[in-house]
DRENDO-1510 file (C-alpha; in Angstrom, 1 decimal, always signed):
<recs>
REC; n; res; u; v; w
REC; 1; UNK; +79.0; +172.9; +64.1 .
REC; 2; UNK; +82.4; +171.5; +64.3 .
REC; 3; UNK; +83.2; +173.4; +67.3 .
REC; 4; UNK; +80.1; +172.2; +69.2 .
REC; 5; UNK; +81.3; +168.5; +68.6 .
REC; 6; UNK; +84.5; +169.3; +69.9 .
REC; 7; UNK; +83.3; +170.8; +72.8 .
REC; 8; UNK; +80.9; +167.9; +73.6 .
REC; 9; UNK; +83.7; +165.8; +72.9 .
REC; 10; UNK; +86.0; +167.8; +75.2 .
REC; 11; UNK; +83.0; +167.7; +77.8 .
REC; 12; UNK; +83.0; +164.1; +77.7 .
REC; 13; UNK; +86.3; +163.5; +78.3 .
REC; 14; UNK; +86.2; +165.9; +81.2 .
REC; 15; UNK; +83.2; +164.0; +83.0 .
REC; 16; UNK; +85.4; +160.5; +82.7 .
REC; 17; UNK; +88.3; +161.8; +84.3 .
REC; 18; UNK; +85.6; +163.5; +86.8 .
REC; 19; UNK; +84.3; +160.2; +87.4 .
REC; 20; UNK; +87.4; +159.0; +87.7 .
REC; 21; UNK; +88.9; +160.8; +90.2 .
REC; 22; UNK; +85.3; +160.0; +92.3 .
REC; 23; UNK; +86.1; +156.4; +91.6 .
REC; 24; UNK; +89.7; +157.0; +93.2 .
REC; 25; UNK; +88.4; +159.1; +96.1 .
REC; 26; UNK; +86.0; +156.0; +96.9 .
REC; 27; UNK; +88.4; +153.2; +96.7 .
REC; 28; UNK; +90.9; +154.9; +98.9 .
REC; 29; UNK; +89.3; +157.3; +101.4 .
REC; 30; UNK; +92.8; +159.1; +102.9 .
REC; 31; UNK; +92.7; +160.7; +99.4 .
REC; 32; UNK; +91.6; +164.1; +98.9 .
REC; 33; UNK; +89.4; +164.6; +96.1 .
REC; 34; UNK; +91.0; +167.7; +94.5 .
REC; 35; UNK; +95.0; +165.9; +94.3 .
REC; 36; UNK; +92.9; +162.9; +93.0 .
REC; 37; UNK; +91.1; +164.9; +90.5 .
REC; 38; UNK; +94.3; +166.8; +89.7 .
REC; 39; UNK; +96.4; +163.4; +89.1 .
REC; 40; UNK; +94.0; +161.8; +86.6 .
REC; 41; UNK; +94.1; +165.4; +84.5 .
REC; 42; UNK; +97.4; +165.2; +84.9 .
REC; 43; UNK; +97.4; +161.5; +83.3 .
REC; 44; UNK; +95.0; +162.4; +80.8 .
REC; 45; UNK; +97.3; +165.7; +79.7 .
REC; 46; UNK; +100.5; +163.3; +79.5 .
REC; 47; UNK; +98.6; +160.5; +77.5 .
REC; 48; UNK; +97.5; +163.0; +75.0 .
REC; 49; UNK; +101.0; +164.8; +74.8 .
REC; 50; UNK; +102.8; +161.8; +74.2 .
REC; 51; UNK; +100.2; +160.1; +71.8 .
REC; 52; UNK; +99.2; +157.1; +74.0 .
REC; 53; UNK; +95.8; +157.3; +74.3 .
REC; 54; UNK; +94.7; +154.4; +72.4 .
REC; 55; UNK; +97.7; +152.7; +73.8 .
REC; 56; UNK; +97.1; +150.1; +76.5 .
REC; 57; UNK; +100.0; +148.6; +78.1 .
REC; 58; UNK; +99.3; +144.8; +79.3 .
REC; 59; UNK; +99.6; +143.7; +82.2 .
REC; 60; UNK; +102.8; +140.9; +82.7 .
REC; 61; UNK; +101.8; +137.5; +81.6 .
REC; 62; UNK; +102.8; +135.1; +84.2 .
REC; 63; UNK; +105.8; +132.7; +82.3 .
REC; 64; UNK; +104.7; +129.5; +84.4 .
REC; 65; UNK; +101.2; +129.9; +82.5 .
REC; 66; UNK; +102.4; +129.7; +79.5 .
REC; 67; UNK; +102.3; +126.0; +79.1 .
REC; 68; UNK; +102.0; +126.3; +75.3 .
REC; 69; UNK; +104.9; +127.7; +74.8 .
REC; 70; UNK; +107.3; +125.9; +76.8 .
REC; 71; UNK; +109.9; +123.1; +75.9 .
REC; 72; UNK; +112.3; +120.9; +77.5 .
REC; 73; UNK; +116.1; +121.1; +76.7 .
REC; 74; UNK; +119.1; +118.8; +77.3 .
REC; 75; UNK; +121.4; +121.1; +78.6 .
REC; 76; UNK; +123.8; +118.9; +79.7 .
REC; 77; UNK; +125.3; +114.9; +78.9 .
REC; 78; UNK; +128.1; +113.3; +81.1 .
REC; 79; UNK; +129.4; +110.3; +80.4 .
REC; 80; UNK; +129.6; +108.7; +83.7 .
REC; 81; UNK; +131.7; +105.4; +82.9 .
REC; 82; UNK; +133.3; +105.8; +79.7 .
REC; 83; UNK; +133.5; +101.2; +79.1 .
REC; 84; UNK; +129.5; +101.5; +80.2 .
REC; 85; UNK; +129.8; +98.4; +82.3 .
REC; 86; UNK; +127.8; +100.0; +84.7 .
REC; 87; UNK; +123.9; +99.8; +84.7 .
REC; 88; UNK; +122.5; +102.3; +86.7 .
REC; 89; UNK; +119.6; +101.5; +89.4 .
REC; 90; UNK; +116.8; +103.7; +89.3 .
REC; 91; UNK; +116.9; +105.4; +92.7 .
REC; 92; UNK; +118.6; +108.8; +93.1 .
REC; 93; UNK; +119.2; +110.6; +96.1 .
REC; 94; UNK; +119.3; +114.2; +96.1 .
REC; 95; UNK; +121.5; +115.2; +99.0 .
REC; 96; UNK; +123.0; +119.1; +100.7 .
REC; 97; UNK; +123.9; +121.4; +98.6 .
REC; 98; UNK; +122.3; +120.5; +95.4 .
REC; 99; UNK; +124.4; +117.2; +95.2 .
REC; 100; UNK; +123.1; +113.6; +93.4 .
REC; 101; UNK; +124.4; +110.9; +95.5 .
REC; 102; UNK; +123.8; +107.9; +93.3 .
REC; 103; UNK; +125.0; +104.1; +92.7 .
REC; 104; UNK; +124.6; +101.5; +90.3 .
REC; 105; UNK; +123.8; +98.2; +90.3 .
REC; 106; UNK; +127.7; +97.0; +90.3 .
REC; 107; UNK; +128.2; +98.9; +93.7 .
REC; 108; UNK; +129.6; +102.0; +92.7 .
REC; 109; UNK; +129.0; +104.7; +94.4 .
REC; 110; UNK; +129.2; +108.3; +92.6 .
REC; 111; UNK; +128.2; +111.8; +93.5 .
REC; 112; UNK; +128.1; +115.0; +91.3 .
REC; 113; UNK; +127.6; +118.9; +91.9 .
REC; 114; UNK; +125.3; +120.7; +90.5 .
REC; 115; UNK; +127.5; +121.3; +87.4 .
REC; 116; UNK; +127.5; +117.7; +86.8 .
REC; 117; UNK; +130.7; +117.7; +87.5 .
REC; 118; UNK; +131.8; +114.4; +89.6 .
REC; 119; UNK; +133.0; +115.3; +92.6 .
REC; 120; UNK; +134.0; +111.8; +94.1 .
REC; 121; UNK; +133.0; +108.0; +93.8 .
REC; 122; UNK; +133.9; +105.2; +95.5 .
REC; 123; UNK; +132.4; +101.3; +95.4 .
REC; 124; UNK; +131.9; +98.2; +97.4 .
REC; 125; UNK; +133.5; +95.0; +95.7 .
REC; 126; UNK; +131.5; +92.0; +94.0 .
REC; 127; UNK; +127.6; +93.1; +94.7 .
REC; 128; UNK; +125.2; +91.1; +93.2 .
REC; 129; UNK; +122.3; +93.5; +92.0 .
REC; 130; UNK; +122.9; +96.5; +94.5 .
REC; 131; UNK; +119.9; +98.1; +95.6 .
REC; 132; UNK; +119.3; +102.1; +95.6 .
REC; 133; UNK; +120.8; +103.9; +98.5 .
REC; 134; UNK; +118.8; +104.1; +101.6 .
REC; 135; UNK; +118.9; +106.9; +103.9 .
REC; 136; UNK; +118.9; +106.2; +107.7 .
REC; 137; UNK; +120.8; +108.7; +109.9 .
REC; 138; UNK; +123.6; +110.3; +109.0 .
REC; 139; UNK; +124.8; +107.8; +106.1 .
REC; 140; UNK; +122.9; +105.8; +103.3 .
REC; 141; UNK; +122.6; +102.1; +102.9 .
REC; 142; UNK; +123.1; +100.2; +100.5 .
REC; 143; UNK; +122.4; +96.4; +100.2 .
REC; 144; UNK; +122.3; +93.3; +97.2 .
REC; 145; UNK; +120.2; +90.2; +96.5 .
REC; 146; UNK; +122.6; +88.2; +99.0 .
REC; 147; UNK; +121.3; +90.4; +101.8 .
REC; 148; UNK; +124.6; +91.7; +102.2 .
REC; 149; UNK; +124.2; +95.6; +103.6 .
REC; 150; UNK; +127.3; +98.5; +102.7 .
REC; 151; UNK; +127.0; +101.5; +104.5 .
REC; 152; UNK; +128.3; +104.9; +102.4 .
REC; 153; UNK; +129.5; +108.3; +104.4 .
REC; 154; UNK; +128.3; +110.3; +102.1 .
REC; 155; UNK; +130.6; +113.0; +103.0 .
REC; 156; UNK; +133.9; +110.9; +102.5 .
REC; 157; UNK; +131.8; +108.7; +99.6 .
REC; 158; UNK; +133.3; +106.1; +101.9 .
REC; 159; UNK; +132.2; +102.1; +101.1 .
REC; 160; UNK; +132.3; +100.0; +103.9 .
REC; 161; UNK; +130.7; +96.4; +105.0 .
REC; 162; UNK; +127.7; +96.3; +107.1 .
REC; 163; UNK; +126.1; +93.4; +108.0 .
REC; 164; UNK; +125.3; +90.0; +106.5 .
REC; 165; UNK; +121.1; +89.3; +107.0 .
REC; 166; UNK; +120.0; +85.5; +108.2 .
REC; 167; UNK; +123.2; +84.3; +106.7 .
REC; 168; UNK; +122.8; +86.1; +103.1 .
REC; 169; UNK; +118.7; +84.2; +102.4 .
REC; 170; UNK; +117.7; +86.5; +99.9 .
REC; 171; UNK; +115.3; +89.6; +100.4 .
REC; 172; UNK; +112.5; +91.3; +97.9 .
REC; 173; UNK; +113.2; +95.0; +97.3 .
REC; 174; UNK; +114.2; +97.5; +99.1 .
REC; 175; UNK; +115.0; +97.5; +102.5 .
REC; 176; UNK; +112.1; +99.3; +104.8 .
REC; 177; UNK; +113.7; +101.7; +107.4 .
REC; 178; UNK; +112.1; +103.4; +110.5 .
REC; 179; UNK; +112.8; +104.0; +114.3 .
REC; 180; UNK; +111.1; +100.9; +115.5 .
REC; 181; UNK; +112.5; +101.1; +119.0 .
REC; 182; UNK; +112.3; +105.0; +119.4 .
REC; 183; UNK; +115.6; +105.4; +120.5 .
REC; 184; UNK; +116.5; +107.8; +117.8 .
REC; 185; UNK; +118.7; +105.4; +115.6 .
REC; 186; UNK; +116.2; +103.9; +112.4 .
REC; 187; UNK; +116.1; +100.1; +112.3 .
REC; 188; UNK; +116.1; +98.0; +109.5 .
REC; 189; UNK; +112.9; +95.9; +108.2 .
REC; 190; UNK; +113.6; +93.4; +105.4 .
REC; 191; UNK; +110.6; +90.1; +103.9 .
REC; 192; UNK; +113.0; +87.5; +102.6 .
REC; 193; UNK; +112.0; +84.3; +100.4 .
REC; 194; UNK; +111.2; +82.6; +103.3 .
REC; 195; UNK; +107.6; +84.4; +103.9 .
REC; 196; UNK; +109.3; +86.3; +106.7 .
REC; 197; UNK; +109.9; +89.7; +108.0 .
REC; 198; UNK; +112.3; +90.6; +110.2 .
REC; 199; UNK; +113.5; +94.0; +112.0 .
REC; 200; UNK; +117.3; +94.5; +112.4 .
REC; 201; UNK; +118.4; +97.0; +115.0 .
REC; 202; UNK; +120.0; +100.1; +113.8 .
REC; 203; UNK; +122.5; +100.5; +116.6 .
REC; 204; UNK; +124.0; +97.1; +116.9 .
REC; 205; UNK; +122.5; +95.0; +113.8 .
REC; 206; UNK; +120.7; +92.0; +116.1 .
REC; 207; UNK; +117.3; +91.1; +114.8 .
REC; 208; UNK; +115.1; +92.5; +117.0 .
REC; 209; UNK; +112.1; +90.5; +116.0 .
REC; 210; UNK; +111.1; +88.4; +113.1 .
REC; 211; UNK; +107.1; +87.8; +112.0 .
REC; 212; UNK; +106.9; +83.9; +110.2 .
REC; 213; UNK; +103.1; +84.4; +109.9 .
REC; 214; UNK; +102.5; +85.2; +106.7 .
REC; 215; UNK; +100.0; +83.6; +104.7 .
REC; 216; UNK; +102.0; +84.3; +101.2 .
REC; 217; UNK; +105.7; +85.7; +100.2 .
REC; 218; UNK; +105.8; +89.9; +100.3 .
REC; 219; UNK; +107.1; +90.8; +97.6 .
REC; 220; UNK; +108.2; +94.9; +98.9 .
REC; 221; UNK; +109.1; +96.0; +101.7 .
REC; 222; UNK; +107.2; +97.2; +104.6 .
REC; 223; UNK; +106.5; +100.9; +104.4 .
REC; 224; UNK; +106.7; +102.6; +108.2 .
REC; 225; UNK; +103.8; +104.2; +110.0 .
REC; 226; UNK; +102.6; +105.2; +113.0 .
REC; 227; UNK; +99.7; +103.1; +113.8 .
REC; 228; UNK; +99.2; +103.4; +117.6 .
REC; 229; UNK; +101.1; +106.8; +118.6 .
REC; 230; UNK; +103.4; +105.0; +120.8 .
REC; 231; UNK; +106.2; +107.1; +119.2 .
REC; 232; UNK; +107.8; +103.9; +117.9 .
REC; 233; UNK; +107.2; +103.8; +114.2 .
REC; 234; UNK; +105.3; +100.3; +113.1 .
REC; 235; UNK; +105.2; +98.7; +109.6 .
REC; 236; UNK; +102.2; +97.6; +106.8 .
REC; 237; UNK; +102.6; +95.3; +104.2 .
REC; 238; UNK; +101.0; +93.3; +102.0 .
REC; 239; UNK; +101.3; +89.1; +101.3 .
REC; 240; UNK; +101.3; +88.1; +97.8 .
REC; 241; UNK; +97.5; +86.4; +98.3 .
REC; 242; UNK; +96.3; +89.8; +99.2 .
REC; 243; UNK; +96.6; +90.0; +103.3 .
REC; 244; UNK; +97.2; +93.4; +104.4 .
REC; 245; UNK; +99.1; +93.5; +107.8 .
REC; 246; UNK; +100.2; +96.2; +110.5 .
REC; 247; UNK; +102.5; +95.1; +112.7 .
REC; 248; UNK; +104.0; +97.0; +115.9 .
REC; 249; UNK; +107.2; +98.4; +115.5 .
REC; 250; UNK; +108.7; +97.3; +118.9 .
REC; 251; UNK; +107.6; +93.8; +119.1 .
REC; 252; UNK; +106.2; +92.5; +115.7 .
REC; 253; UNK; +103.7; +91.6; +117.1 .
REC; 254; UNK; +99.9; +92.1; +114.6 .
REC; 255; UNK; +98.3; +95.1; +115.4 .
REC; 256; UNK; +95.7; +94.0; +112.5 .
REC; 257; UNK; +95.4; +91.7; +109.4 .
REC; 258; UNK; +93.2; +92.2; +106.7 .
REC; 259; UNK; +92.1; +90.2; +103.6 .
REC; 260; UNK; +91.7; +92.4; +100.6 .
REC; 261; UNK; +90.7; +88.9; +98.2 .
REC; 262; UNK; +92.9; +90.2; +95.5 .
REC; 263; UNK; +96.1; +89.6; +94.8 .
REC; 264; UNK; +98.6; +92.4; +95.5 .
REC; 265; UNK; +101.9; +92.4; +94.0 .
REC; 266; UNK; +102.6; +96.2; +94.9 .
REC; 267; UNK; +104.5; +98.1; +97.1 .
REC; 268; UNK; +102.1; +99.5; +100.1 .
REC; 269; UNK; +102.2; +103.4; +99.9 .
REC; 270; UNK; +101.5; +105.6; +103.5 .
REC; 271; UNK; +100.6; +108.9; +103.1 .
REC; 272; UNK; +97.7; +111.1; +104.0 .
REC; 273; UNK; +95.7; +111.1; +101.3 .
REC; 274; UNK; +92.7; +113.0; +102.2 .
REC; 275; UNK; +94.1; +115.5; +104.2 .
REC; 276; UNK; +92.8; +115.1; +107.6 .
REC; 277; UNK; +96.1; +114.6; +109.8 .
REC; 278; UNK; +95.9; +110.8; +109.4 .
REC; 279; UNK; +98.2; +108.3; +107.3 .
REC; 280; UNK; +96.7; +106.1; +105.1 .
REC; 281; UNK; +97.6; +102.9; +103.1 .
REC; 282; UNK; +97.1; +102.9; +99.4 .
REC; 283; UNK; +98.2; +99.9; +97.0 .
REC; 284; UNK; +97.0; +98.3; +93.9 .
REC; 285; UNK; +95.5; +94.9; +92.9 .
REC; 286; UNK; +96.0; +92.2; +90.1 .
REC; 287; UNK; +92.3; +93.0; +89.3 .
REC; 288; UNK; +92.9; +96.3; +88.5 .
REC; 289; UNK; +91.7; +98.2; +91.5 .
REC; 290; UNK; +93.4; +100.6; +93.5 .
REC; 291; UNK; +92.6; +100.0; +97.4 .
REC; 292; UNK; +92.8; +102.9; +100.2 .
REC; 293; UNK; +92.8; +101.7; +103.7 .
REC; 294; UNK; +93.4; +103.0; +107.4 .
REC; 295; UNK; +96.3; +103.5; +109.5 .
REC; 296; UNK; +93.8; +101.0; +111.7 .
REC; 297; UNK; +92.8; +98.1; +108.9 .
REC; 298; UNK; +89.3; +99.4; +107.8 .
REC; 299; UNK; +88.7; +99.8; +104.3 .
REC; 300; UNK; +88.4; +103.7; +103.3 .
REC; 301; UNK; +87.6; +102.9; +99.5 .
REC; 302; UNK; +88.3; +100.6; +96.4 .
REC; 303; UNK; +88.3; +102.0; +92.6 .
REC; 304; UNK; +88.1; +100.2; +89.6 .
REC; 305; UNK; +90.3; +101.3; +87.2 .
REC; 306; UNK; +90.2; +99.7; +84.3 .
REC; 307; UNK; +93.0; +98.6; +84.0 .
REC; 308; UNK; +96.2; +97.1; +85.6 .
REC; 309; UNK; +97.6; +100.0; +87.9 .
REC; 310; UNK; +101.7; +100.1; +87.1 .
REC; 311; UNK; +102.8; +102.9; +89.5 .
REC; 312; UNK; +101.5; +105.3; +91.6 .
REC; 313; UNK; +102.4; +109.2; +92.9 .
REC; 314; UNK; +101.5; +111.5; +94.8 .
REC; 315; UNK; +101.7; +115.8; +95.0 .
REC; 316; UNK; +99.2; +118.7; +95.0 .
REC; 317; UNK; +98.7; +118.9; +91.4 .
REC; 318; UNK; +95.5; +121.5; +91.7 .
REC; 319; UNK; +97.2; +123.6; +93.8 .
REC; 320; UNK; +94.5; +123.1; +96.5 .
REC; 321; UNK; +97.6; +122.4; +99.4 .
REC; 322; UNK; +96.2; +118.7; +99.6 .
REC; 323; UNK; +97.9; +115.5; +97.7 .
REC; 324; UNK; +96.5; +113.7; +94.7 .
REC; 325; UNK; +97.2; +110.6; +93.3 .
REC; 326; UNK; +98.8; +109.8; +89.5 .
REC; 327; UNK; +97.8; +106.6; +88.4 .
REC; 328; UNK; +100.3; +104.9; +85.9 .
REC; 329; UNK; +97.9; +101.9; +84.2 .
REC; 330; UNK; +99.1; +99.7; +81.5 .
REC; 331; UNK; +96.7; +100.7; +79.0 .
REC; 332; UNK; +99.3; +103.5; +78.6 .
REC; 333; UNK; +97.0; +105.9; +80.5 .
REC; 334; UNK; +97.6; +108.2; +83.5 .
REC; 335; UNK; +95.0; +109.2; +85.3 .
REC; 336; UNK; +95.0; +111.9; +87.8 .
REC; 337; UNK; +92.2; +111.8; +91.0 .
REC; 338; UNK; +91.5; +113.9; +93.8 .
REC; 339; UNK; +92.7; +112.7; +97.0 .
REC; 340; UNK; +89.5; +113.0; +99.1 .
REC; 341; UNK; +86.8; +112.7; +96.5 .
REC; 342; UNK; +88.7; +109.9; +94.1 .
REC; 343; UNK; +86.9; +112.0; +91.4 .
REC; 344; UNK; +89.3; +111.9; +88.5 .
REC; 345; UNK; +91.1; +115.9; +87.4 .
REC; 346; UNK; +91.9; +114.5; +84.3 .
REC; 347; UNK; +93.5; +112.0; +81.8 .
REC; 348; UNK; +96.6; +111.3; +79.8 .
REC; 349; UNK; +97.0; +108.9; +76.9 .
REC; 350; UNK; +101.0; +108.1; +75.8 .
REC; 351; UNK; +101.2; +107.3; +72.4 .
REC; 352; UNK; +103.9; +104.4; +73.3 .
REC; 353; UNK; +104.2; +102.0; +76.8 .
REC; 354; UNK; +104.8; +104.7; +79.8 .
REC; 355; UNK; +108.0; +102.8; +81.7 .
REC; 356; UNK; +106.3; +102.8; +85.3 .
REC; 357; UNK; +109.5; +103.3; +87.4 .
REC; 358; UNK; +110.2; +106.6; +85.9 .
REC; 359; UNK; +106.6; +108.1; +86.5 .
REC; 360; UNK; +107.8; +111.1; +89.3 .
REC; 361; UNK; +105.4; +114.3; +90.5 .
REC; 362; UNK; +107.2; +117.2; +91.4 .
REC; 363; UNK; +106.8; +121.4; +89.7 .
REC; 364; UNK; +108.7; +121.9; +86.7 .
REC; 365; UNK; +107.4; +124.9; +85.5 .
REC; 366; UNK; +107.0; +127.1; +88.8 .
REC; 367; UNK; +103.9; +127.5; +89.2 .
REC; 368; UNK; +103.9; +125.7; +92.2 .
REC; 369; UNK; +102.1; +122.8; +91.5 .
REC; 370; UNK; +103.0; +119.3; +90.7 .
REC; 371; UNK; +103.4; +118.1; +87.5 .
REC; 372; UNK; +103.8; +114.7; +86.0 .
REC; 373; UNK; +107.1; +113.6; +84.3 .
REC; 374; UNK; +107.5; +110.4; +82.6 .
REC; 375; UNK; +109.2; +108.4; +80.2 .
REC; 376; UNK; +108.0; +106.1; +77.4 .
REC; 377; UNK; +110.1; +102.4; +76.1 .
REC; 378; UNK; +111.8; +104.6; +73.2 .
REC; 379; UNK; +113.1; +107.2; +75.9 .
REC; 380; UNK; +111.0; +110.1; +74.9 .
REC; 381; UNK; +110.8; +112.4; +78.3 .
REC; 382; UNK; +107.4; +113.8; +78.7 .
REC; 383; UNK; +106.1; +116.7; +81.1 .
REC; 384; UNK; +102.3; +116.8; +81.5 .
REC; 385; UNK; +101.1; +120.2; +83.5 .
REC; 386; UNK; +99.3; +119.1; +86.8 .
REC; 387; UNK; +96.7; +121.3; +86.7 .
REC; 388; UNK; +95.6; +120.4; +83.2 .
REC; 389; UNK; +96.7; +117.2; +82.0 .
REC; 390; UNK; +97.8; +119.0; +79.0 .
REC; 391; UNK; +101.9; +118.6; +77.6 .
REC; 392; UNK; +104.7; +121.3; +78.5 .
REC; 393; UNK; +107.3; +119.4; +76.2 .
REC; 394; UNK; +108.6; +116.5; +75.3 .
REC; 395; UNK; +112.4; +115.7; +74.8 .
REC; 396; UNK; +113.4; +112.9; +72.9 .
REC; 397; UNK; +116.4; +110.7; +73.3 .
REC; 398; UNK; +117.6; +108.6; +71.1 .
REC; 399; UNK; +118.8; +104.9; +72.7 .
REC; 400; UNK; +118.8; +106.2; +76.4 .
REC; 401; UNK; +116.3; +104.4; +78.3 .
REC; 402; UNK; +115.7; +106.5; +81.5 .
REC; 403; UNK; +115.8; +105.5; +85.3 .
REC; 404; UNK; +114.6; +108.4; +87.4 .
REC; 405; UNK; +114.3; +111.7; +87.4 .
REC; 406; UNK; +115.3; +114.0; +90.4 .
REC; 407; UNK; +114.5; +117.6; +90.9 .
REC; 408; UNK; +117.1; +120.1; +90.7 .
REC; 409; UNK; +117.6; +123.8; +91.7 .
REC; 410; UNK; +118.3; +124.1; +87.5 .
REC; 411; UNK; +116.1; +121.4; +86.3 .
REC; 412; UNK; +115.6; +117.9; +86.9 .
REC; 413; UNK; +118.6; +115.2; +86.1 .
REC; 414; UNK; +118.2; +111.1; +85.1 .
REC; 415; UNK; +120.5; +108.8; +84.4 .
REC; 416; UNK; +120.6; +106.6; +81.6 .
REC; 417; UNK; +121.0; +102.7; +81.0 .
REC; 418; UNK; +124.0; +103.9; +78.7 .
REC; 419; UNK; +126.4; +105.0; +81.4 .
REC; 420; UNK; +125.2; +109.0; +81.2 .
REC; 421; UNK; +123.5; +111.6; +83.7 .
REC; 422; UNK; +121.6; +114.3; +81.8 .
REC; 423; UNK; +120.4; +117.4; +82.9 .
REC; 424; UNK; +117.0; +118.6; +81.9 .
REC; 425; UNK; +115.8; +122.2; +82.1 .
REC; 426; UNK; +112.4; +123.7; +81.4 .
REC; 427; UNK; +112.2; +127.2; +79.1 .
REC; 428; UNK; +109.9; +129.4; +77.8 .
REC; 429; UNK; +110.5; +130.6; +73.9 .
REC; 430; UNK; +111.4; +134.2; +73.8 .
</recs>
């Protein structure tokens, strides 16, 4: 009796690894079925022998899935100014070979290697409020509330005077840049308190042109665009009363002006949303809608959101190749939405207010998608997965409110209110 069982058992193993060896002779036809055949005895026999039969090895579990598992660590603190006079902006540049090119608010000028080690600094005397640097060419730019411009090499972290703006009448924000002129240099386009906006030549610093029109101050600067292929970049903004405008680049002159009856104290954001080769204009509203429009003017969609919208982002956070948009609201929330449907991926609630200016998209994890990084008004640095809305890890630190965070080839770095630059790296517990 026994040895009937084992030979039916024997039997049965035989027609598996018969079946098998079919299975292999199917799925690759340059096989012969007898080497096939042979092979999976073969595997069978060495199973057995080394008493691994019930043993299944695995396969490799991909690290950048393992969201649950994952933390944030502060690998690294420097102390930038050791009498913490400084108060750093939040802009950083990320520049060559894995360098931070950064300055503060005083005018000083710092840049660092990817040791955080400082490699160099220089600064430009008696700014009031420096802005973040500004590429345009080869060097960055750097200008205050007096409307006086500094130019930095950022090779020699050299500091040198530019150019005074319509005899120092102060300007809102940053200073918009683009080739205006398509001669190769970018130009310079600045809305001062007097309702204007005016385009300063890259090459020789004239103002080029200068649009008085508007109906109400802009408070950001104009954001570049192409809005009638000429090659020469043109310029959107919106007034304060909630006019949207496109202007040409090489005249000024309106190329289109919109009402959006809301009023819009946000910066004006071009990107191609919906992925269809075109640029489009996306900014925010005092009555909590978020407003997508045309490189041409025409209205492409408005969306309620609830509530006020504090900062907006953009990156492929489904991993679809196309760019969504992360929604920073003051309810605390952040809301992820598809970029051509506006249907929203998913939701975030912070337990404490989320400070806007650090709200950044870029992959920390490697699995190349975006993910959202943030921090909160007690300084607690959050990463939320992009493709879930769920947390990779949060870092707290104590009495350092955060400006920005930049990506890194080891991390991502910020700089603190305190006079320090951290380093932040993502890692999975063994």
């Amino acid at each position: 009796m026994k040895s009937s069982k084992t030979f039916y058992t024997v039997g049965s193993i035989l027609l598996l690894f018969f079946i098998a060896g079919l299975l292999a002779l199917m799925m690759n036809k340059n096989v012969h079925p007898r080497p096939a055949i042979k092979r999976a005895f073969l595997s069978a026999a060495e199973k057995i022998k080394a008493g691994r039969w019930f043993k299944f090895k695995l396969p490799a579990r991909n690290p950048a899935s393992a969201t649950a598992q994952s933390f944030l660590r502060l690998e690294d603190s420097v102390l930038v100014d050791p009498k913490r006079q400084y108060v750093f902006h939040p802009k950083l540049r990320l520049r060559g070979r894995n360098e931070i090119i950064f300055n503060t608010v005083s005018g000083a000028v710092f840049k660092f290697d990817a040791k955080l080690r400082a490699v160099t600094g220089s600064a430009a005397n008696d700014l009031d409020q420096a802005t973040a640097l500004i590429p345009i060419g080869s060097k960055l730019l750097m200008h205050d509330r007096l409307s006086r411009f500094f130019l930095v090499d950022p090779a020699e972290m050299n500091v040198s005077p530019f150019f005074l703006y319509a005899g120092g009448r102060p300007i809102f924000g940053l200073a918009g840049v683009g080739d205006a002129n398509a001669d190769g240099t970018p130009d310079i386009v600045v809305a001062d308190s007097m309702m204007q906006v005016a385009c300063v030549d890259g090459r020789d610093f004239t103002t080029r042109w200068s649009f008085a029109d508007a109906s109400d101050l802009v408070l950001f600067a104009p954001v570049s665009l192409f809005i009638n292929n000429d090659r020469a970049a043109d310029f959107a903004f919106a007034s304060q009363n909630g006019i949207l405008y496109g202007l040409d680049g090489r005249s000024g002159w309106v190329l289109w002006k919109q009402p959006v009856q809301e009023a819009v104290k946000s910066q004006v954001y071009a990107v191609d949303i919906n992925s269809d080769g075109e640029t489009e204009l996306l900014f925010s509203s005092e009555e909590k809608n978020l407003f997508c429009y045309s490189r041409l003017g025409s209205g492409l969609w408005k969306l309620g959101m609830g509530s006020k919208v504090k900062g907006l982002v953009f990156g492929d956070l489904n991993g679809d190749g196309r760019k969504d948009i992360v929604v920073s609201l003051e309810n605390n929330a952040i809301v992820c939405l598809n970029g051509i449907t506006q249907l929203k991926l998913w939701d975030f609630v912070s337990e404490r207010p989320i400070d806007a200016s650090t709200l950044s998209c870029f992959d920390v994890n490697a699995d190349r998608r975006s993910d959202v990084v943030f921090s909160d008004t007690a300084g607690v640095v959050t990463c939320v997965d992009g493709a879930t809305g769920n947390i990779i890890g949060r870092l707290p630190i104590p009495e350092r409110p955060v400006s920005e965070f930049v990506p890194s080839q080891k991390g991502f770095y910020f700089l603190t209110a305190d006079g320090h630059m951290d380093l932040i790296r993502f890692y999975e517990k063994k």
